[in-house]
C-alpha positions as CSV (number, residue, x, y, z in Angstrom):
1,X,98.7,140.5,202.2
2,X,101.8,142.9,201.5
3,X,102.5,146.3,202.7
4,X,102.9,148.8,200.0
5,X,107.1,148.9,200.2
6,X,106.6,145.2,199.4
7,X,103.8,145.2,196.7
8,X,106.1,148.4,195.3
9,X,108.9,146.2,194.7
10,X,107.0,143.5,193.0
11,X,106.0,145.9,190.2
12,X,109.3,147.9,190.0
13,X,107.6,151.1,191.6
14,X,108.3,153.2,194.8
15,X,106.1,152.8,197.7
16,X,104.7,156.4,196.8
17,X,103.8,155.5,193.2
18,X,101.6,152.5,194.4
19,X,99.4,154.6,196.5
20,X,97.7,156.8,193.7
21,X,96.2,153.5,191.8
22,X,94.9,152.6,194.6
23,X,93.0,155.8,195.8
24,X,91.6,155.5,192.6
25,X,90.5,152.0,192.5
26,X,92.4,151.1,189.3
27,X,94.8,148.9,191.9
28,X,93.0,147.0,194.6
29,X,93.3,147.2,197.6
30,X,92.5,146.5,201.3
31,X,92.5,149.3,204.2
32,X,92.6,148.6,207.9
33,X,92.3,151.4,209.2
34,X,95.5,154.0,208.4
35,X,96.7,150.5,207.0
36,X,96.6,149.5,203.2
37,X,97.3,146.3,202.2
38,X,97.3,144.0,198.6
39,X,97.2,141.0,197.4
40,X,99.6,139.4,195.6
41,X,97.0,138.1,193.0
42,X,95.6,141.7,192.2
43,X,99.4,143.0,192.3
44,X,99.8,140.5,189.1
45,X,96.5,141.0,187.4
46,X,97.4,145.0,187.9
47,X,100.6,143.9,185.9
48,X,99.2,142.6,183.0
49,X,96.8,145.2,182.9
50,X,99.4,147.6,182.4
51,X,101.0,145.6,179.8
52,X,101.3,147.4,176.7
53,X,100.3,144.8,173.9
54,X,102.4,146.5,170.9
55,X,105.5,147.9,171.3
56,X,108.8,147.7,168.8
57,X,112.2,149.5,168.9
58,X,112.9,151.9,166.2
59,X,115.9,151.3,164.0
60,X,118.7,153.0,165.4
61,X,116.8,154.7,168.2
62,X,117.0,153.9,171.5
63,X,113.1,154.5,172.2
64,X,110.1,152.4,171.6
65,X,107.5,153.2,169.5
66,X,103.9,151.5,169.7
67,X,103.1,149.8,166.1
């Protein structure tokens, strides 16, 4: 089980960020109490649920755009 700093890092965000998926049950989660906890298995599926399937870079820009 990881604390949130630690389940943060292992999807780029800061501790904050991870807390609002979770409230809303789009990032699962464990609570002990004041405590919340994850598991490393839901961190990744979380991660490739995010995944944006389409995405290219423009030519000459330095933005992507989703096909």
């Amino acid at each position: 089980m990881l604390r949130a700093a630690e389940a943060a890092a292992r999807l780029g965000l800061s501790a904050r960020t991870v807390y609002a998926p979770a409230a809303s049950g789009e990032l699962p989660c464990y609570r002990f109490g004041a405590a919340v906890r994850f598991d490393p298995a839901d961190l990744d599926a979380y991660k490739l649920a995010c995944r944006s399937a389409a995405t290219t870079r423009a030519a000459g820009s330095s933005s992507l755009t989703a096909s």
